[in-house]
C-alpha positions, -999 to 999 in steps of 0.1 A, spaced: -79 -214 33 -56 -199 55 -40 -165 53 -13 -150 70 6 -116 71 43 -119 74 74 -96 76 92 -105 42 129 -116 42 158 -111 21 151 -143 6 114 -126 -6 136 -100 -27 134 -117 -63 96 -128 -52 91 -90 -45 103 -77 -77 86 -105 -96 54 -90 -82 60 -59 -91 71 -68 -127 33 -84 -130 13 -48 -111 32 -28 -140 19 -53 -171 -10 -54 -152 -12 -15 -148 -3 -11 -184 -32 -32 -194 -57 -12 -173 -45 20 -168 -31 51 -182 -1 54 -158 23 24 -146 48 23 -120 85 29 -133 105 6 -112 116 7 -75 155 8 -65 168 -25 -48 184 -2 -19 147 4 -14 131 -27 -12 163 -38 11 157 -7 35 122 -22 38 134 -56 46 158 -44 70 137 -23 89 107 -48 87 85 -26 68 82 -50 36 53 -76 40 42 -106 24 4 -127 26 5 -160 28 -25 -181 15 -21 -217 26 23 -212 26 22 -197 -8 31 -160 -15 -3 -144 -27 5 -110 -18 30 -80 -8 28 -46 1 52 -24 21 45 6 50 62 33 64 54 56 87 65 89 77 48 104 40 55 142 44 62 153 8 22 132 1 9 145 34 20 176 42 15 190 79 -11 159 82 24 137 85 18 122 120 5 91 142 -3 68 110 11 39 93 14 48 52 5 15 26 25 14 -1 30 -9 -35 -2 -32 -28 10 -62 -55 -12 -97 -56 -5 -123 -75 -33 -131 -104 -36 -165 -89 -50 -147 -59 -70 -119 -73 -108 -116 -58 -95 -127 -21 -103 -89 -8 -66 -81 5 -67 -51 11 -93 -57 34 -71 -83 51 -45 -52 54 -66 -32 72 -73 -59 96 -33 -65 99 -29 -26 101 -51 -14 127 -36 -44 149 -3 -32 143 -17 6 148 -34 -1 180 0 -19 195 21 11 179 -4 40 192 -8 49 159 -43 70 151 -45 65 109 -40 40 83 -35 56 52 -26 54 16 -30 70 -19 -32 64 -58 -33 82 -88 -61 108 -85 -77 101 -120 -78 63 -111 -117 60 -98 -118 21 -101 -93 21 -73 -107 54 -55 -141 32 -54 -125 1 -41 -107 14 -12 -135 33 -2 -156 4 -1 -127 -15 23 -133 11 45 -115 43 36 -127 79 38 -112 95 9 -101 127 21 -87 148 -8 -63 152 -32 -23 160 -30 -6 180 -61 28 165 -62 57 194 -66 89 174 -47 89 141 -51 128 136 -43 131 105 -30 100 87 -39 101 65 -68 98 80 -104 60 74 -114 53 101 -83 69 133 -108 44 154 -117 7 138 -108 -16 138 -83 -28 117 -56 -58 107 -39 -56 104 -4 -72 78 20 -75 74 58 -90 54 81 -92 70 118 -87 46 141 -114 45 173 -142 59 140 -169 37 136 -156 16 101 -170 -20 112 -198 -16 80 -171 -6 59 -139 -28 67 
């Protein structure tokens, strides 16, 4: 089996959306909160500025997420050096294959190249299925963010809170990640 991380391409964009239309069913099935939809302008930003990604198992589309490297209303005066994970989507054909784990791998290559010190990422702070599963890829969960502005992030960010999740880069995370 081979997988591979890829910049996605306008031509992803329905493939994209499709994914996300199966993590909200998906979170709807599993969860108490769901994401409410992303803007198109968004998802093109990301495209354009090669922050949108797709994985790759064996040519097929298994998996995208997207990054960005500012988070200040989530992070606060921690906003600095990092690279931010966002909208983590695999298909259901692919479930069980551990990528967030391949992430990481992608991300601290991409972090070491960039002089980047953090990988980081959140979730909904009452989701501990998901706070125990990225701590066990390797992230030190390192608090929690009370969301008061949220303009300009996607709607499902009003009025919740967030777990927060790092990885320093040059700690010690080889038995974690």
């Amino acid at each position: 089996m081979q997988i591979q991380v890829f910049n996605s391409g306008i031509s992803d964009f329905d493939t994209i959306f499709q994914f996300y239309d199966m993590a909200v069913a998906y979170q709807k099935k599993v969860f108490n909160k769901h994401w409410q939809g992303f803007s198109k302008e968004l998802v093109e930003t990301e495209i354009a500025e090669s922050r949108q990604y797709k994985i790759l198992v064996d040519g097929t589309v298994a998996c995208v997420f997207a990054v960005t490297f500012n988070d200040l209303l989530i992070w606060g005066d921690r906003d600095y050096d990092s690279i931010y994970i966002h909208r983590i989507v695999t298909h259901p054909d692919f479930r069980g294959l551990s990528f967030v784990k391949e992430i990481i791998k992608w991300a601290r290559g991409y972090a070491a190249e960039n002089e980047l010190k953090y990988i980081r990422m959140d979730t909904w702070a009452d989701n501990e299925k998901l706070l125990h599963y990225y701590t066990s890829c390797g992230f030190d969960y390192v608090g929690i963010a009370a969301m008061e502005k949220t303009e300009g992030l996607p709607k499902h960010y009003e009025g919740i809170s967030l777990s927060l999740f790092e990885i320093e880069l040059g700690a010690d995370h080889s038995t974690k990640g």
